[in-house]
DOPA-994751 format. One line per field, with one value per residue (C-alpha): x, y, z. Coordinates in nm, 3 decimals. Example, Ala and Ser with C-alpha at 12.3 -4.5 7.8 and 13.67 -1.06 7.14 Angstrom:
# DOPA-994751
east <- c(1.230,1.367)
north <- c(-0.450,-0.106)
up <- c(0.780,0.714)
//
This chain:
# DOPA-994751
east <- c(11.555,11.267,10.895,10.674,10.920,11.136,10.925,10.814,11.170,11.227,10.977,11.076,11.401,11.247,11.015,11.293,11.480,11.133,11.092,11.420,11.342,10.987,11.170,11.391,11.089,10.880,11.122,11.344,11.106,10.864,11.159,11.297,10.918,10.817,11.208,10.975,11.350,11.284,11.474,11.366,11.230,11.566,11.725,11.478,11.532,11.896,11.903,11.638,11.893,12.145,11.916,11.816,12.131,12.310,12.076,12.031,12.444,12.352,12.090,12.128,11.803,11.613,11.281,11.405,11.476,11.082,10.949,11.084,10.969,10.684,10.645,10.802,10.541,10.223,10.383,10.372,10.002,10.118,10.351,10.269,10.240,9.915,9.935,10.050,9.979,10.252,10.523,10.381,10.401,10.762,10.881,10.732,10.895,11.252,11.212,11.120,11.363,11.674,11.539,11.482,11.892,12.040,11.820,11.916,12.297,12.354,12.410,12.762,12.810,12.717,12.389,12.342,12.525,12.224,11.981,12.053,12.106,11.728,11.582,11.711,11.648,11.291,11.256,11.271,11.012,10.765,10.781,10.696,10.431,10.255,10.302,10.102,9.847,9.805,9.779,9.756,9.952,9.940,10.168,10.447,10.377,10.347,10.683,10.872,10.707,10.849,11.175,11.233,11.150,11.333,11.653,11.624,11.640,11.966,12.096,12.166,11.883,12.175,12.044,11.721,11.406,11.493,11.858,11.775,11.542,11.851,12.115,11.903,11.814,12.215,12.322,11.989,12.125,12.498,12.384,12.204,12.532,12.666,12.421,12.456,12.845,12.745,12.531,12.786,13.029,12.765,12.699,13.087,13.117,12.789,12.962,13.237,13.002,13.028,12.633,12.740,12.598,12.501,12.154,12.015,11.895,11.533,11.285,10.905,10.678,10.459,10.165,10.197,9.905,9.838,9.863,9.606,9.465,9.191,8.922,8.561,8.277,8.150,8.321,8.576,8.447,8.575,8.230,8.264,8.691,8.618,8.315,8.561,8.854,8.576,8.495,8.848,8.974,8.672,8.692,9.065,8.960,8.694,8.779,8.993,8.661,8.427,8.354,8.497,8.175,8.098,8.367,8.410,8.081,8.223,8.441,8.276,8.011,8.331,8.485,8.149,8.124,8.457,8.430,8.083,8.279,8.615,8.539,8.897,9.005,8.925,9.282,9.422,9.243,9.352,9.707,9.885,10.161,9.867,9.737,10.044,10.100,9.759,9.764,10.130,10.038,9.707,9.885,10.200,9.922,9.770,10.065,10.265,10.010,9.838,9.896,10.228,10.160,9.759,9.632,9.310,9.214,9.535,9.525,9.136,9.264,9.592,9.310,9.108,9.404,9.535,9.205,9.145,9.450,9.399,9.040,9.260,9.512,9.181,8.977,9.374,9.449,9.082,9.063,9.415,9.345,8.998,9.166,9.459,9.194,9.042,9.344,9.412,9.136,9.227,9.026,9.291,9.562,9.408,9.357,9.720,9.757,9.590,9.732,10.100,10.198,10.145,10.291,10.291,10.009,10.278,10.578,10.360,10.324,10.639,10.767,10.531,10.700,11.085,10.986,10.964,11.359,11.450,11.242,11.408,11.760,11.653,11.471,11.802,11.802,12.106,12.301,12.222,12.282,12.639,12.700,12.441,12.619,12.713,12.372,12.273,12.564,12.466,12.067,12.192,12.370,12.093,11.901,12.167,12.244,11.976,12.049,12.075,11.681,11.672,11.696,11.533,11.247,11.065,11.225,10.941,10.753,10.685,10.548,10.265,10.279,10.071,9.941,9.661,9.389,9.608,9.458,9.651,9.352,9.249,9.590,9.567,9.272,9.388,9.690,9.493,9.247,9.585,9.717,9.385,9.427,9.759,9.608,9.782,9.576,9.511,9.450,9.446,9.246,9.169,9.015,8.821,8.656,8.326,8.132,7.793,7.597,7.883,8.118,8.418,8.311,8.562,8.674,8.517,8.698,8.705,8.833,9.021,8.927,8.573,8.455,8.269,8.273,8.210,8.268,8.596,8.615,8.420,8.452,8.386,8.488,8.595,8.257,8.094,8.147,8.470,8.692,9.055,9.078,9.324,9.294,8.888,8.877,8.669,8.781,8.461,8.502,8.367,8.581,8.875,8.789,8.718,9.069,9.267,9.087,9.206,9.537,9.525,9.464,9.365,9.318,9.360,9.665,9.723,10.015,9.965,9.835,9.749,9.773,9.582,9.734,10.002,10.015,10.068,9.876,10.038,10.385,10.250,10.134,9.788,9.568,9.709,10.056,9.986,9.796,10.132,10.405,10.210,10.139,10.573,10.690,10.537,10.389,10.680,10.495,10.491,10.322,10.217,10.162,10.016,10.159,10.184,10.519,10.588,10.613,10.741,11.081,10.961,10.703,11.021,11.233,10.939,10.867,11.051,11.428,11.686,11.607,11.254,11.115,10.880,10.628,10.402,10.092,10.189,10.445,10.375,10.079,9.883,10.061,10.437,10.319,10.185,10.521,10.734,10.554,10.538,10.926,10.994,10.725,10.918,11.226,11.172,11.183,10.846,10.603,10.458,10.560,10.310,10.271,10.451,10.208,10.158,10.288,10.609,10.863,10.932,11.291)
north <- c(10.152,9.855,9.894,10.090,10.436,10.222,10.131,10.532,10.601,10.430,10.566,10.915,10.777,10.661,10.961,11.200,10.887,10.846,11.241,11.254,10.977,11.099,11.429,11.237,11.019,11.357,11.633,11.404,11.135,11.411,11.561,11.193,11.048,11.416,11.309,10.970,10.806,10.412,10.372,10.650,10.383,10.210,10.542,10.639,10.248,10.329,10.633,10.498,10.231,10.522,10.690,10.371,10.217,10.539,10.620,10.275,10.287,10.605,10.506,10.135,10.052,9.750,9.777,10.152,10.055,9.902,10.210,10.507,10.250,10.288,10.636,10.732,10.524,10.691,11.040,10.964,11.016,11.378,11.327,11.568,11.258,11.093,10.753,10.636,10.279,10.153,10.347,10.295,9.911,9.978,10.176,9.933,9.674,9.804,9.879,9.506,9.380,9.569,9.524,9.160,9.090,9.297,9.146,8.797,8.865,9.118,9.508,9.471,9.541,9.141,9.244,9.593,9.489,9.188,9.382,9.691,9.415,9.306,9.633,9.799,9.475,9.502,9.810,9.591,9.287,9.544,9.664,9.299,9.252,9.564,9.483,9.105,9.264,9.565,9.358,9.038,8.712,8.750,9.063,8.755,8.621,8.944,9.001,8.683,8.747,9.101,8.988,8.688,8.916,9.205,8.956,8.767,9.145,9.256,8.911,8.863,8.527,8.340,8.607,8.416,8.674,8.607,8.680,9.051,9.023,8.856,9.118,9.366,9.213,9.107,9.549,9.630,9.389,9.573,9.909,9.820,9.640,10.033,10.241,10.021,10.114,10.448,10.458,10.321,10.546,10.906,10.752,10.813,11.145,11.305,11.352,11.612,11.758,12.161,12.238,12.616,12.811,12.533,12.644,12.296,12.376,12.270,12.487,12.594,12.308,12.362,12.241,12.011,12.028,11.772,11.899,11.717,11.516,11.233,11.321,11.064,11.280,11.210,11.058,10.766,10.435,10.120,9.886,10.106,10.047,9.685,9.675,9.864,9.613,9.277,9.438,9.525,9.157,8.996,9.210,9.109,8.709,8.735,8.970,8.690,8.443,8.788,8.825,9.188,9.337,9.225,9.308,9.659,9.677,9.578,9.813,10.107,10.046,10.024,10.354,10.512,10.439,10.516,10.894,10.964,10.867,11.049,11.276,11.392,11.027,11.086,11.268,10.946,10.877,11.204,11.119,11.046,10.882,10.553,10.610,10.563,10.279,10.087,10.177,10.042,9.672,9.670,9.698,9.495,9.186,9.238,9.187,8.947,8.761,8.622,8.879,8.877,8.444,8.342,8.624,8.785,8.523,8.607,8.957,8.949,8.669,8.899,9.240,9.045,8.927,9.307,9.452,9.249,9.384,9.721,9.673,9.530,9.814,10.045,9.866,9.874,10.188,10.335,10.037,10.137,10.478,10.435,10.210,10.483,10.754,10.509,10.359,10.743,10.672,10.783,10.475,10.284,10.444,10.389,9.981,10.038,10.151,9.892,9.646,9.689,10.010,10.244,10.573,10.546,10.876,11.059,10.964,11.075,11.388,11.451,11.325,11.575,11.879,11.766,11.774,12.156,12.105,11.811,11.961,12.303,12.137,11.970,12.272,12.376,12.030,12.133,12.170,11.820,11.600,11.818,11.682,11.447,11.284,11.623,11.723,11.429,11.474,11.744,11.664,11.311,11.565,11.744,11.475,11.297,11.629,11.707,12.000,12.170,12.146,12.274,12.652,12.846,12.970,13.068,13.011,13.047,12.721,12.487,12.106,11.874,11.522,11.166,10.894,10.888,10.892,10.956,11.318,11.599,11.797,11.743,11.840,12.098,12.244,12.179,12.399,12.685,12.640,12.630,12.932,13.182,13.098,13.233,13.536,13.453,13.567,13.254,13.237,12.994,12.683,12.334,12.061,11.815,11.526,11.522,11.185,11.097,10.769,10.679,10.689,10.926,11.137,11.398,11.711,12.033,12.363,12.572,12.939,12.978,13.390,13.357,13.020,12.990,12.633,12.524,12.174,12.192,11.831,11.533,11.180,11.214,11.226,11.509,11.700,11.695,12.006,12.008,12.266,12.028,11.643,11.454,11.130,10.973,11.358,11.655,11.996,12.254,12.581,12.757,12.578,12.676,12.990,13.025,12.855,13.120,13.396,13.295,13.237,13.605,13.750,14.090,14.322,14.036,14.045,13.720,13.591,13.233,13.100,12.730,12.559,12.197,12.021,12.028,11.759,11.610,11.814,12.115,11.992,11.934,12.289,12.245,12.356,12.575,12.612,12.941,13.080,12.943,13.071,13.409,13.425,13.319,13.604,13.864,13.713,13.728,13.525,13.116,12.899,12.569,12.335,11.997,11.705,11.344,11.164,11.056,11.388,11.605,11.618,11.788,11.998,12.112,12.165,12.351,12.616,12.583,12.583,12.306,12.384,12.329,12.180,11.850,11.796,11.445,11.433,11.053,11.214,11.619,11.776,12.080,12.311,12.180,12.262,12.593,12.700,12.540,12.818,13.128,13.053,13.144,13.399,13.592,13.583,13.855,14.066,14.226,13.993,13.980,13.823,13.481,13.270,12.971,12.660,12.489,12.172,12.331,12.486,12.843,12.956)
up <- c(13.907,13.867,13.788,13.707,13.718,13.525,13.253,13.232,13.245,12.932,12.775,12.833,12.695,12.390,12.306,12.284,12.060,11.827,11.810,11.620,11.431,11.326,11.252,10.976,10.868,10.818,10.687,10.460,10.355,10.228,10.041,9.883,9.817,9.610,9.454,9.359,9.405,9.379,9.732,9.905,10.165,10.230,10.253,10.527,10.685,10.729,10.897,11.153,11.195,11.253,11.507,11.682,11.717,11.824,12.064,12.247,12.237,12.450,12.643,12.750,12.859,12.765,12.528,12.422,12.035,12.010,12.211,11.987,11.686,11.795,11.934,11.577,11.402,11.604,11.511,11.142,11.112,11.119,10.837,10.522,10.298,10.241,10.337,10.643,10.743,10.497,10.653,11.013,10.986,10.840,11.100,11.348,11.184,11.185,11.494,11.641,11.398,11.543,11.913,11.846,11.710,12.002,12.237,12.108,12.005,12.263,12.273,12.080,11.693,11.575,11.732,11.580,11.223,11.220,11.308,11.104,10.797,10.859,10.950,10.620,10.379,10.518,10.321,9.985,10.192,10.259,9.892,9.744,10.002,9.946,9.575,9.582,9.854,9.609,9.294,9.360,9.264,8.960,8.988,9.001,8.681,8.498,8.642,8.559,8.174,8.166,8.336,8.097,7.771,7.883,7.996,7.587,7.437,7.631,7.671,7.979,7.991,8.239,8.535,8.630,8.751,9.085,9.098,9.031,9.369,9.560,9.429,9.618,9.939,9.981,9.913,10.170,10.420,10.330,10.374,10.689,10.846,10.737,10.894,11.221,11.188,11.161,11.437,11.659,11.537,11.601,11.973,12.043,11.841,12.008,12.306,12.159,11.885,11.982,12.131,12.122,11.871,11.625,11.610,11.702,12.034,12.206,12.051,12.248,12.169,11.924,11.808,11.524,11.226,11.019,10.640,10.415,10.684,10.598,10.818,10.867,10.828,11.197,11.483,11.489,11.490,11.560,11.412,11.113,11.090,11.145,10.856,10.611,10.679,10.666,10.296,10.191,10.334,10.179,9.829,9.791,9.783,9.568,9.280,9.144,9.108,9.036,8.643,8.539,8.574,8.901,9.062,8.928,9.046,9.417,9.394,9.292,9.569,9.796,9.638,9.710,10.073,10.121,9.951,10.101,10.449,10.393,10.139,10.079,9.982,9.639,9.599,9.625,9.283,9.151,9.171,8.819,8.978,9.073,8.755,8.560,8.767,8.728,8.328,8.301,8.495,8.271,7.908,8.056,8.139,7.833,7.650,7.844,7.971,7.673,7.406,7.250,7.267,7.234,6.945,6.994,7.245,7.451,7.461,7.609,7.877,7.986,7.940,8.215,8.419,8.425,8.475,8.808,8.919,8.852,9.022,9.331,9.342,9.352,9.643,9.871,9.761,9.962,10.142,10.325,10.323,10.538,10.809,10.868,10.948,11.168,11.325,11.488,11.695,12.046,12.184,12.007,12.194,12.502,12.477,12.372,12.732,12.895,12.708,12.911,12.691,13.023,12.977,12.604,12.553,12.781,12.551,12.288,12.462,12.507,12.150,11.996,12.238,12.162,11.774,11.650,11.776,11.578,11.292,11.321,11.276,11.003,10.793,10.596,10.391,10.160,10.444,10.598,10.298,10.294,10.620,10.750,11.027,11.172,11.161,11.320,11.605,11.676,11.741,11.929,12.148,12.206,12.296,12.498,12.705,12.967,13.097,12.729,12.780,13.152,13.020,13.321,13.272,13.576,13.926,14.094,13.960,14.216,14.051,14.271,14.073,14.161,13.928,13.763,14.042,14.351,14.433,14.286,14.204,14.566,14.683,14.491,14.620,15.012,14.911,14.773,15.121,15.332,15.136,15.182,15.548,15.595,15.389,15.046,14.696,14.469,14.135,13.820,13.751,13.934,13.706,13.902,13.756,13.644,13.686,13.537,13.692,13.945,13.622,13.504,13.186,13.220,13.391,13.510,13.541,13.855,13.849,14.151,14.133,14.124,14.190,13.855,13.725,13.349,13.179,13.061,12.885,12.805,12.665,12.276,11.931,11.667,11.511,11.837,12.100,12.166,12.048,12.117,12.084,12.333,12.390,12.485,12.606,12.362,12.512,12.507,12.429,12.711,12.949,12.756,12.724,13.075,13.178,12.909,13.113,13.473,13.340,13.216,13.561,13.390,13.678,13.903,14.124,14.293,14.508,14.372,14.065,14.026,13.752,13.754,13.563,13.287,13.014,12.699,12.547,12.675,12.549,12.292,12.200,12.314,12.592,12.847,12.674,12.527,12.843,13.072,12.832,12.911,13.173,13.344,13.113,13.305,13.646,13.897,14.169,14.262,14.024,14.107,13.813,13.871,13.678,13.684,13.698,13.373,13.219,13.546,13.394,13.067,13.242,13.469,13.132,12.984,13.215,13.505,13.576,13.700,14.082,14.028,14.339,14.314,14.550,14.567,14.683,14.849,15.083,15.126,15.259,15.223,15.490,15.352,14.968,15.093,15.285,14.981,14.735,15.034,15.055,14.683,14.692,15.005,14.789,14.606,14.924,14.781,14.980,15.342,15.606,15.592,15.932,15.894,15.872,16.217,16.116,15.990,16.205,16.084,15.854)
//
């Protein structure tokens, strides 16, 4: 399989991988970082390395590692914990690291021992460079000081400062080779891990809420992410030259806009844990760096030394946290897109639905750290096994799929025409674009019962209209309302309901999930659910069964969709004979 179906390929591949990754990166890094264990991030490193490794041992296919890095990294911004950027660039990292070796060295263990050494020792990298951007360079003086006066009071002076820093990056680049052995190892024992009754089967998507989100005040904004970045950038090289005053001054303007922008931020000032941190650097620079040495005179040089740090640590900590609430701009996402990441909002999509699973398996905690290899078996086995997420759910589903732009609404609508001729009821919802000035804003919603039509979406930002965010798209509340009350059919009967169409969003708990999962538990009829190719395999998992047929709106026409769905509606024995369409011989 070559191009584009490929490349979506692999991405479906690597958002079921990057789901069960997120779900480790969520459930147990929440539980090690509230542990505030000192390696909680090299703990997390190696079992990505165990997920990526065992799942590109499963799934052979070239970019997957770098794709469920990814995917896994765009899913942390739901993560409980408060700041994300650091562990998104982490988990980005890893990722390219481990891709990087096994592309270079090959997909054999010198490959996956390499790059699970690098992707686990990055852990420690990341720490030290988060450390100098947070306080500065000066951070390494204060700690050769404290190393060198701590080393003369144990004596052990013949262990230099660095030495210490070496001894750990040699046992992250051992535990990494281990986790790579691991993951090896858990791609061979998936395969005969019982799936029967272990509890870790697919769950319903659901949809996924983001506890303690930063939020901007208004809309996302890319001039106002790059103004916030130009100051933090610009603050970090000038507090060093900035007397005291000044710069606290800086930085309290900073702090201001910052709050007044993203009100919630100030938590992140509320937290003792930063606190304790800034206070401990301050008295440690006073002491060390001019204190215990240059008398009065010293102590007020290391005082100012420790203070500009602590000033620095202040403008990161808000600086960071106002470009993560602006990095989950959708219009983000979609540059992404056209930048040669097509079919990455799908993945997303359909990482987000495959989560509540991975989640669910890992809820009982005790019981993974017992036995977290079997847990994990058992969820790559999951994940490797197909048909464990082909559970029927209604056999009368019928799927109409195109690109983006090839006329599935259109179809759609010829279909419902071709079905009314032949005397079939229709019902459900079409979504046809809405365009404003020759140019696409968004979608309208059509009741197939009653021909009333209501904006349904439109391009713009949270606080605005819409009701649901996805993607450039605001949802408005009358159009979903009007969509959940087709899909309802109250005192509607109907032969055929529509559905147009089926997304990411709705694997992902959102839009017409709800009003679908309704109404296939008690509407016995055909339903035809329009989707586009990258996610027609989940949307066939989701809600219909393994026989599901797939029609394309590049190769079947009105009059064959129409007798595909009054075939599975005569099936039943409870239907009327239709006429067969004239372009289609009849039985």
């Amino acid at each position: 399989m070559t191009g584009p179906r490929a490349d979506l390929h692999v991405w479906q591949r690597a958002a079921v991988l990057g789901s069960l990754w997120a779900a480790v990166e969520i459930v147990l890094g929440s539980f090690l970082h509230n542990l505030r264990l000192p390696f909680a991030g090299s703990v997390l490193a190696a079992f990505g390395v165990v997920v990526m490794t065992a799942g590109q041992r499963s799934w052979p296919e070239r970019g997957v590692i770098w794709r469920s890095a990814l995917i896994c990294a765009l899913m942390k911004s739901i993560s409980p914990s408060a700041v994300i950027l650091g562990p998104m660039v982490g988990i980005a990292t890893e990722g390219l690291l481990l891709q990087a070796c096994v592309t270079l060295l090959g997909s054999n263990p010198a490959g996956y021992l390499v790059g699970g050494a690098l992707a686990v020792s990055w852990s420690l990298v990341q720490k030290i460079v988060s450390a100098l951007i947070t306080f500065g360079p000066d951070l390494v003086r204060l700690y050769v000081e404290a190393y060198g006066y701590a080393s003369r009071s144990l004596g052990v002076s013949r262990f230099g400062p660095f030495d210490l820093v070496a001894t750990l990056f040699v046992l992250e680049c051992l535990t990494g080779m281990a986790a790579a052995l691991a993951g090896m190892r858990l791609a061979r024992s998936a395969r005969t891990v019982p799936a029967a009754g272990d509890g870790v089967r697919p769950a319903a998507p659901a949809r996924v809420e983001t506890p303690g989100a930063i939020h901007a005040t208004g809309a996302w904004s890319i001039p106002r992410l790059a103004a916030f970045a130009a100051a933090l950038v610009g603050g970090m090289a000038l507090l060093g030259h900035l007397p005291i005053p000044a710069a606290a001054a800086y930085v309290a303007v900073y702090a201001a806009l910052v709050v007044r922008t993203y009100p919630r931020a100030v938590g992140r000032l509320r937290r003792p844990w930063f606190w304790v941190q800034v206070v401990g650097v301050l008295l440690l620079a006073s002491l060390l760096l001019g204190g215990l040495h240059g008398g009065a005179a010293g102590l007020l040089e290391g005082f100012r030394a420790g203070a500009q740090m602590a000033l620095r640590a202040t403008l990161v900590l808000l600086g960071f946290t106002a470009v993560s609430v602006e990095l989950r701009n959708p219009r983000i996402l979609a540059w992404l897109e056209r930048r040669r990441l097509r079919g990455l909002s799908d993945a997303l999509g359909l990482a987000f639905g495959a989560l509540p699973a991975f989640t669910a398996a890992l809820a009982d905690q005790r019981a993974f750290w017992r036995h977290p290899f079997v847990a994990l078996g058992r969820m790559m086995q999951v994940a490797n096994s197909a048909h464990l997420w082909r559970e029927a759910r209604h056999t009368g589903v019928v799927i109409l799929t195109g690109e983006i732009g090839a006329g599935k609404t259109t179809r759609a609508g010829e279909v419902v025409d071709a079905l009314r001729r032949r005397g079939a009821t229709v019902a459900g919802i079409l979504a046809r674009r809405a365009f404003a000035d020759a140019r696409h804003q968004g979608f309208d919603l059509v009741d197939l019962s009653t021909g009333r039509t209501v904006p349904l979406c439109r391009e713009g930002g949270p606080g605005g209209r819409g009701e649901e965010q996805w993607g450039r798209f605001a949802f408005i509340h009358d159009g979903l309302r009007l969509g959940r009350e087709a899909l309802a059919m109250d005192g509607q009967p109907a032969d055929v309901v529509v559905v147009d169409e089926v997304g990411p969003l709705e694997l992902s708990g959102g839009g017409w999930a709800d009003p679908l999962d309704n109404l296939l538990s008690r509407f016995d009829g055909p339903v035809l659910l329009v989707a586009r190719p990258a996610v027609v395999e989940a949307v066939r998992t989701r809600w219909g069964a393994a026989g599901t047929p797939v029609c394309d709106v590049s190769r079947d026409g009105p009059d064959r969709i129409a007798d595909v769905l009054l075939d599975r509606l005569a099936r039943d024995g409870s239907a009327p004979a239709y006429p067969p369409s004239a372009t289609t011989p009849a039985g």
